[in-house]
RODO-2510 file (C-alpha; in nm, 4 decimals, decimal comma):
residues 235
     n   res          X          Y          Z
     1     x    -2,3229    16,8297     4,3298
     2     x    -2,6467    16,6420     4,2713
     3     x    -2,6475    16,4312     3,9475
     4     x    -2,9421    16,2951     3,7411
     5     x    -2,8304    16,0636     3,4857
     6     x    -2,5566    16,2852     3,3688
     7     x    -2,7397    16,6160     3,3883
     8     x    -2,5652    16,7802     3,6868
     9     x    -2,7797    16,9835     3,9707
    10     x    -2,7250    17,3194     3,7748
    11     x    -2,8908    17,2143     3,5097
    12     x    -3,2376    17,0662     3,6662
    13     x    -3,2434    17,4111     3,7903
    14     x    -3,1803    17,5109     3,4212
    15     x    -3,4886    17,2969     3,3131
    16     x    -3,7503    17,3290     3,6153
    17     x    -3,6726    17,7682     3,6857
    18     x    -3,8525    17,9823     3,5447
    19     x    -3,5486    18,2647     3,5333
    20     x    -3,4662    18,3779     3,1539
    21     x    -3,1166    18,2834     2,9995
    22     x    -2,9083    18,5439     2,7806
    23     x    -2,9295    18,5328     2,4241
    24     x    -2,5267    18,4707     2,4184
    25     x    -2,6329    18,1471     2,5786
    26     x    -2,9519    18,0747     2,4472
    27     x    -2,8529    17,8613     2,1077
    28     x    -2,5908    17,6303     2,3336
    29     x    -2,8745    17,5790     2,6325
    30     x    -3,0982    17,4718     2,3318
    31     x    -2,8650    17,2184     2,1578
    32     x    -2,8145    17,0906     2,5286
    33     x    -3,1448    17,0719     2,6091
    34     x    -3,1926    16,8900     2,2481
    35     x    -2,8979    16,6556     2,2996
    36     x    -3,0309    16,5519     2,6361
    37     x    -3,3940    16,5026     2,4381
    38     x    -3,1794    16,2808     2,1592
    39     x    -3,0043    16,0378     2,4682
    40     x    -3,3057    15,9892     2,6668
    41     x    -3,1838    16,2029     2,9662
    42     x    -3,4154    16,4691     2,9637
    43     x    -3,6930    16,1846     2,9994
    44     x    -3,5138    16,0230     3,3142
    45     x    -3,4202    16,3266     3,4529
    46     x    -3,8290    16,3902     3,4316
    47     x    -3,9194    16,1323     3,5920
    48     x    -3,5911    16,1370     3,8373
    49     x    -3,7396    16,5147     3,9541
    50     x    -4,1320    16,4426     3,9759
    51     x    -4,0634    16,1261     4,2085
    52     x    -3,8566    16,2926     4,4566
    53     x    -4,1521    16,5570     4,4978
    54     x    -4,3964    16,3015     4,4928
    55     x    -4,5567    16,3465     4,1803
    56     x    -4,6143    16,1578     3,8474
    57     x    -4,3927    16,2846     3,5690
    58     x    -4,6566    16,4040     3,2326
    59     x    -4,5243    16,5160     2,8894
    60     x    -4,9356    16,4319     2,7728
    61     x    -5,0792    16,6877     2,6053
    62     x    -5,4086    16,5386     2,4830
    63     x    -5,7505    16,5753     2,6660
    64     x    -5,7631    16,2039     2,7133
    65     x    -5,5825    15,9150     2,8184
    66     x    -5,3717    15,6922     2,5751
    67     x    -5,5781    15,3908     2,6563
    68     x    -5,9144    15,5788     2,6363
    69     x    -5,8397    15,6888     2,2901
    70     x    -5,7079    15,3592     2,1791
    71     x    -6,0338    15,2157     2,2812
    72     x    -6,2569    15,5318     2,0819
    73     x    -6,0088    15,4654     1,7744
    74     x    -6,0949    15,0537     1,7485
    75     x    -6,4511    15,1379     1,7782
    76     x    -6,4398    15,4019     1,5291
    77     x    -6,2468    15,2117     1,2914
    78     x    -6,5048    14,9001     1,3026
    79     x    -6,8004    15,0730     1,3156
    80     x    -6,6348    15,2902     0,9939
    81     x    -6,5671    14,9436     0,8109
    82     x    -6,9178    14,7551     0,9061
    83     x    -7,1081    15,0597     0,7749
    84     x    -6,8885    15,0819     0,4701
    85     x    -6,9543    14,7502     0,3937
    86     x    -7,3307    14,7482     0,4104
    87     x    -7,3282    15,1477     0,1884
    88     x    -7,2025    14,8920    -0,0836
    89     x    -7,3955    14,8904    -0,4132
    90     x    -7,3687    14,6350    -0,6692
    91     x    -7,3597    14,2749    -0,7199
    92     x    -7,1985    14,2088    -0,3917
    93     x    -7,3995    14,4521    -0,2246
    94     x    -7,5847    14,3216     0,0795
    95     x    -7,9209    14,3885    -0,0574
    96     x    -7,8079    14,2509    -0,3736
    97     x    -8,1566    14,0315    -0,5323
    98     x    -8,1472    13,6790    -0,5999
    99     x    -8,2433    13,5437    -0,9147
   100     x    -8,6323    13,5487    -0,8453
   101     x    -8,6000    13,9194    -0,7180
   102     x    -8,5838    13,8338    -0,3868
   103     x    -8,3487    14,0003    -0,0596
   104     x    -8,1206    13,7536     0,1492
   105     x    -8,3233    13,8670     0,4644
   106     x    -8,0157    13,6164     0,6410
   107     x    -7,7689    13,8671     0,4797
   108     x    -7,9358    14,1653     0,5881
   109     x    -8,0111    14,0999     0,9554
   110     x    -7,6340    13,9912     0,9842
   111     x    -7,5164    14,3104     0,8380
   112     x    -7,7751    14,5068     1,0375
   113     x    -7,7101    14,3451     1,3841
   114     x    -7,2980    14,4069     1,3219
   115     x    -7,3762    14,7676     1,2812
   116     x    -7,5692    14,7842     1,5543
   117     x    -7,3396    14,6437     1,8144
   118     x    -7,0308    14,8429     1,6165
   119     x    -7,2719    15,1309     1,7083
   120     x    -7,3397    15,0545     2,0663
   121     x    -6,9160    15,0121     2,1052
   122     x    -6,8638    15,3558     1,9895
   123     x    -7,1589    15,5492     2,1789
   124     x    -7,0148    15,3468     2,4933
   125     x    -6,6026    15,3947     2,4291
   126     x    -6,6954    15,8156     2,4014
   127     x    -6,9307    15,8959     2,6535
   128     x    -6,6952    16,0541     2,8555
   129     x    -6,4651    16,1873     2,5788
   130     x    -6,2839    16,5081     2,7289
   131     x    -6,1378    16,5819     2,3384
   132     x    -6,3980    16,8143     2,1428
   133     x    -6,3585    16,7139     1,7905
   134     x    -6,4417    16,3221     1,9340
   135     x    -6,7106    16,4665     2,1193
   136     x    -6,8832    16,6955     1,8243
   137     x    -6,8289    16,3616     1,5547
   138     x    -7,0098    16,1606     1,7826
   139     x    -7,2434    16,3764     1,8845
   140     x    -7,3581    16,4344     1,4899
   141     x    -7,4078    16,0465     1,4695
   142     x    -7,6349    16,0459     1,7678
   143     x    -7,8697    16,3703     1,5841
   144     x    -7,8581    16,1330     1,2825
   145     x    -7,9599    15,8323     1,4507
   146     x    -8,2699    16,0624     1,6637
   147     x    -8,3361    16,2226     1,2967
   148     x    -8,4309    15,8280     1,1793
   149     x    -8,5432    15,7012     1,4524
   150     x    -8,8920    15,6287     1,3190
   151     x    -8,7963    15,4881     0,9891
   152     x    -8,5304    15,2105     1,2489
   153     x    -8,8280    15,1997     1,4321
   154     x    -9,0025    14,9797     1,1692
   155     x    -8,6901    14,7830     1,1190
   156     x    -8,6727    14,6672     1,4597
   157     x    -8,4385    14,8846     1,5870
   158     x    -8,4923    15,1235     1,9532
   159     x    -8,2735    15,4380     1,9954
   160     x    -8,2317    15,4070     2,4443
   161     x    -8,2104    15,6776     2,6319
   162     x    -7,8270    15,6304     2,6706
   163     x    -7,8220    15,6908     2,2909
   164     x    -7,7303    15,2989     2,2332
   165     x    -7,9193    15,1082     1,9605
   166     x    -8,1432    14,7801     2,0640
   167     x    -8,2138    14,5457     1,7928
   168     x    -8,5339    14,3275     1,7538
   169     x    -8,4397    14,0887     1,4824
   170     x    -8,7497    13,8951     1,4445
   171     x    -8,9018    14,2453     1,3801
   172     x    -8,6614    14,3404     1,1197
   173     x    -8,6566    13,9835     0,9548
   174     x    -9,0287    14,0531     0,8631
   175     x    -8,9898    14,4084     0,8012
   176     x    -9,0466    14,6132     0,4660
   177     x    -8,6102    14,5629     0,3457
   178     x    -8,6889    14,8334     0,1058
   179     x    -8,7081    15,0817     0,3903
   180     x    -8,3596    14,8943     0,5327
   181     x    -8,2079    14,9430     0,2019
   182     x    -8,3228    15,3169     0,2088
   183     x    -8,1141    15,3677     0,5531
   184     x    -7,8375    15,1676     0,4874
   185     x    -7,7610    15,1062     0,1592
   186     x    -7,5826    15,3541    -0,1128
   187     x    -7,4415    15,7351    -0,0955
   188     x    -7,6205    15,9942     0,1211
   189     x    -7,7751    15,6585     0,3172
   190     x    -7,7985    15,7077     0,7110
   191     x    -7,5283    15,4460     0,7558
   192     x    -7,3176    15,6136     0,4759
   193     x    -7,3172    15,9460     0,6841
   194     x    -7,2345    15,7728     1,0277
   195     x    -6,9613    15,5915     0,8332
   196     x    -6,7777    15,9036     0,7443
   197     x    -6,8465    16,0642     1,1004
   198     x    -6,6559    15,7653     1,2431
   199     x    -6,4134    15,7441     1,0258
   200     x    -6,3632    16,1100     1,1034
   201     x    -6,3870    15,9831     1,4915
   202     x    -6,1004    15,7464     1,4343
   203     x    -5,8797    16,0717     1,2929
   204     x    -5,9679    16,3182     1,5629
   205     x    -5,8124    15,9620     1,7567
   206     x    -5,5254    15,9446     1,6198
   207     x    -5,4069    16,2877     1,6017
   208     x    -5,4455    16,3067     1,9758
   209     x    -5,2876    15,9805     2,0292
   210     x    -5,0122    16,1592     1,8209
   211     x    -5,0643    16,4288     2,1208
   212     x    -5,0613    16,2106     2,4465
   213     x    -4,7076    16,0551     2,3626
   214     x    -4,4913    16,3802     2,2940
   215     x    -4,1788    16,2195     2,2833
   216     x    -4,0860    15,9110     2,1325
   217     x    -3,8344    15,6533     2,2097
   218     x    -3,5631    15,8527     2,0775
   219     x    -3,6269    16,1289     2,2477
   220     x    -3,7283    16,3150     1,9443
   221     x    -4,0926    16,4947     1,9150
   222     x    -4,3591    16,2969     1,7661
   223     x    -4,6212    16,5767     1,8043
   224     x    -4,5441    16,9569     1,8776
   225     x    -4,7006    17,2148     1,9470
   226     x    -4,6011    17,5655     1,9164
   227     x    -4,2973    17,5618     2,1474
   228     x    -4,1765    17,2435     2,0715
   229     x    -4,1121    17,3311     1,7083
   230     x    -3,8101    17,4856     1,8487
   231     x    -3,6217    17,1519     1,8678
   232     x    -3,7685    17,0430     1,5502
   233     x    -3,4978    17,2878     1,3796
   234     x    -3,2344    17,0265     1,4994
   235     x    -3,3447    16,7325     1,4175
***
């Protein structure tokens, strides 16, 4: 008798048929199948079975690849941060006025030309996003961006046709800074509203991170879906 790390012949057949078991049987073929989840069998025996046919072994059920999301996720997550800083109001608020009532114009085109290239990172790391809630999110800061594009016009700043942001910064270090504060600084601002949308980005990420790696290390479920809550009863 053939045997995969333990699991004997019979039972591969057990795993990969698609014949229907007995409901006499069915709770002991469940706390098998789960006890061969727990040890780490069932993952060997996966990846025993698919490379004798030839094939590479998949328990991914996201849209998108691990690394692909990882990448959408750390874009997300800066642009999310960059944007939140400049939204800030107050004293320490990046178009906070000096003594004489003056902008740091510096300050600004820093702040300005980090959003932009968090921006640029995002559009670029989900262009080819296969996961729909990544796709919509991003898609809603691209309308936003198109919806201002004549008020980042006069700050220096080019929507491309690829939906990417180019930056001028001698233009926007002699443009009108009340117009930059209008788009980027405070609640309801354009930067405010693509720093929620990424921030929602970097959650549609992580839930199908969550989804792409179905199993952890232990064997147990770290996502399920609608079958897999069956061996969520035993753990």
């Amino acid at each position: 008798m053939t045997n995969f790390y333990g699991i004997g012949s019979s039972g591969v057949n057990s795993l990969f048929s698609m014949g229907t078991s007995t409901s006499a049987t069915s709770s002991t073929s469940m706390l098998s199948d789960y006890y061969s989840i727990k040890n780490g069998s069932y993952k060997k025996l996966l990846t025993a079975y698919y490379a004798k046919n030839g094939e590479k072994a998949s328990i991914s059920t996201s849209e998108d690849s691990s690394k692909n999301l990882v990448s959408m996720r750390e874009a997300a997550t800066d642009l999310s941060k960059t944007a939140g800083e400049i939204v800030k109001q107050g004293r320490n608020s990046v178009f906070a006025k000096d003594e004489a009532g003056k902008y740091d114009t510096d300050k600004i085109v820093d702040n300005v030309k980090k959003f932009v290239e968090d921006y640029n990172t995002l559009i670029e790391a989900t262009q080819e996003a296969n996961t729909s809630s990544i796709a919509s999110n991003t898609s809603s800061i691209i309308r936003m961006t198109e919806a201002n594009d004549g008020l980042l016009e006069k700050l220096g700043i080019k929507v491309n046709a690829d939906f990417t942001l180019e930056l001028d910064e001698k233009t926007l270090k002699e443009a009108d800074m009340n117009i930059a504060k209008t788009l980027f600084n405070g609640t309801g601002s354009y930067a405010y509203n693509v720093s929620v949308r990424a921030a929602m980005v970097e959650h549609n990420a992580n839930t199908e991170i969550n989804r792409a790696n179905t199993y952890n290390a232990g064997g147990a479920y770290s996502y399920n879906y609608s079958m897999g809550d069956i061996y969520s009863a035993y753990l």
